[in-house]
C-alpha positions in Angstrom: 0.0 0.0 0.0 3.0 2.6 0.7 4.4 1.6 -2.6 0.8 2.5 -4.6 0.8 6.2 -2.3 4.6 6.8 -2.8 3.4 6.0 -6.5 0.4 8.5 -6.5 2.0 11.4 -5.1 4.8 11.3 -7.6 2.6 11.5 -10.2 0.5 14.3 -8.4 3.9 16.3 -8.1 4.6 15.5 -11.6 1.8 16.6 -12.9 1.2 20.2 -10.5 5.2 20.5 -11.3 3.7 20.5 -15.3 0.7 22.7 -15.1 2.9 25.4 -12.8 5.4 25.4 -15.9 2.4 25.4 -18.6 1.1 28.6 -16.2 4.8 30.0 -16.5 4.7 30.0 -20.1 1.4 31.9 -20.7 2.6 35.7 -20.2 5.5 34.6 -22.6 2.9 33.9 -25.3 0.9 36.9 -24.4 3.7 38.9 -24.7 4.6 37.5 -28.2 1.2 38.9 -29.6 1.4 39.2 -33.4 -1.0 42.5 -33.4 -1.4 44.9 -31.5 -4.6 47.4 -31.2 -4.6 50.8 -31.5 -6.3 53.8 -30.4 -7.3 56.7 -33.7 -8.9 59.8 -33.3 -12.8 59.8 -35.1 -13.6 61.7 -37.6 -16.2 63.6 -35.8 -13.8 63.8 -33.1 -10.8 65.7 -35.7 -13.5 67.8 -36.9 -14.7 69.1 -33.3 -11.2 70.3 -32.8 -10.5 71.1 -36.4 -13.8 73.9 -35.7 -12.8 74.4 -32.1 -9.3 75.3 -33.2 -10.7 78.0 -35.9 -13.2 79.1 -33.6 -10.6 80.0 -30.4 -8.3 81.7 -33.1 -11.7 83.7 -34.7 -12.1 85.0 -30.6 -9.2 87.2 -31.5 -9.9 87.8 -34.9 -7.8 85.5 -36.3 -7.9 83.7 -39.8 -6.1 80.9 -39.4 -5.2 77.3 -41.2 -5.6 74.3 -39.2 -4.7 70.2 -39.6 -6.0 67.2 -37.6 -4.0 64.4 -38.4 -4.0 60.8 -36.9 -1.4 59.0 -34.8 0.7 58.5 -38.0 1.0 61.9 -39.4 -2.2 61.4 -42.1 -4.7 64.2 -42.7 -7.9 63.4 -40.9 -9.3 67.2 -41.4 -7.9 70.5 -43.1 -9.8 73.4 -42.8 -8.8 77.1 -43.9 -11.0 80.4 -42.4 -12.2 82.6 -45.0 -9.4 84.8 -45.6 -6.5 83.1 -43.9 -3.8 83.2 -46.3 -3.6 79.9 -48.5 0.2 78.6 -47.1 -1.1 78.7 -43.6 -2.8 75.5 -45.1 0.6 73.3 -45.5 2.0 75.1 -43.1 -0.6 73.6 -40.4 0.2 70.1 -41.7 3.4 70.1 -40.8 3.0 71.2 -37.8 0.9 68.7 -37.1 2.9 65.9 -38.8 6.1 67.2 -36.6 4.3 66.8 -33.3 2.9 63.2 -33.7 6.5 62.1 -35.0 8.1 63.1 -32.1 5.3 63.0 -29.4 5.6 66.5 -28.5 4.2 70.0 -28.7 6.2 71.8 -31.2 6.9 74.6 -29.0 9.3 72.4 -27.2 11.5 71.3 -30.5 12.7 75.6 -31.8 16.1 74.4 -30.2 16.6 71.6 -32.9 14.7 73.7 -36.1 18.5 74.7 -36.9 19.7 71.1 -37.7 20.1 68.7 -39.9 16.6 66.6 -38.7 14.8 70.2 -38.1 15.7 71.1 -42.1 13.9 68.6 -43.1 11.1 70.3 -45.7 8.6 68.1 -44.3 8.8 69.2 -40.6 7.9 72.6 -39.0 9.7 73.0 -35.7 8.1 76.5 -34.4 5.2 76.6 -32.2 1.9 76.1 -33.5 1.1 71.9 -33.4 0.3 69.8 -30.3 0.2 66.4 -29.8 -3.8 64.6 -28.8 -3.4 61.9 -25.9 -6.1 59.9 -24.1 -4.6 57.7 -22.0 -1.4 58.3 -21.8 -1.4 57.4 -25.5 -0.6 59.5 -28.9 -3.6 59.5 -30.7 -3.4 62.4 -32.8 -1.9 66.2 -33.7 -3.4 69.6 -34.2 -1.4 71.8 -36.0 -1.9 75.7 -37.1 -0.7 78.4 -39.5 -2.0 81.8 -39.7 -1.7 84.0 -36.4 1.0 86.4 -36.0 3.0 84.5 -33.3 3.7 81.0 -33.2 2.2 81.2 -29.6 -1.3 81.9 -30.8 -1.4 79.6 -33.3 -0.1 76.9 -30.0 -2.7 78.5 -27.9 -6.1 78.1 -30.6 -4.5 74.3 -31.1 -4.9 73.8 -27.5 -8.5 75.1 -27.2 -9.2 73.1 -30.1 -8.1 69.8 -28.1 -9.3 71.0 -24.8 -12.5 71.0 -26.8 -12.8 67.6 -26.6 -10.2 66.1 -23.9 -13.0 65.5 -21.3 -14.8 62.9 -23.8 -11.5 61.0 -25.0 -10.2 60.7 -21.3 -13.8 59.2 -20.4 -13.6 56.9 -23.8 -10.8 55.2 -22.1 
């Protein structure tokens, strides 16, 4: 009889010592996910701060350009006041496409606009485009053109995404 028990709890520590290492091995294959998912601005959402944008900047009688593009740099929404001048429209983009490519406002990158990555024709390192987060995570850039200081233009983008802040954090 101690022979059949020695027996049986050799196998039940065999077998706990198999499912703890089967356990162990889970998070790896978690962590070796093939996709991932990814958070992306609406399109109702880019225009709500595409008009919020133009609508702080009209408050000080301002024309201004202004660009909402996605995580990766692509136009979501473009839209151009009246009688903003017609460059503050590509101007606006590349703000925009500057502060989702390096996860920051662009206020924070004039220091680097004098070399060899700021030079770049498709970057705008002056002030003017700010990054959208909800969560902790980049998911999207407001950029604009068109007000006499690169301040103002900074300051309209962040009304614009202030606009609609409260609803992205509460989407998380």
């Amino acid at each position: 009889m101690r022979l059949h028990a020695t027996r049986a709890a050799t196998k039940t520590t065999a077998l706990t010592a198999a499912l703890l290492a089967g356990a162990a091995a889970l998070p790896a294959v978690a962590e070796d996910a093939l996709t991932v998912s990814v958070k992306r601005l609406t399109l109702d959402t880019a225009q709500k701060i595409a008009q919020a944008t133009i609508d702080a900047c009209r408050e000080q009688g301002i024309q201004i350009g202004v660009t909402v593009v996605d995580r990766d740099g692509v136009v979501q929404v473009q839209l151009r006041d009246t009688i903003a001048a017609p460059i503050t429209v590509p101007i606006s983009f590349k703000k925009a496409y500057t502060a989702v490519n390096f996860n920051a406002d662009t206020s924070a990158m004039t220091e680097r606009a004098d070399t060899p990555i700021g030079r770049q024709d498709f970057l705008v390192m002056s002030a003017g485009g700010v990054t959208v987060s909800s969560g902790g995570s980049l998911i999207g850039g407001v950029g604009v053109s068109g007000a006499p200081a690169g301040e103002t233009d900074e300051e309209c983008a962040k009304a614009g995404v202030a606009a609609v802040q409260d609803d992205l954090d509460m989407a998380m």
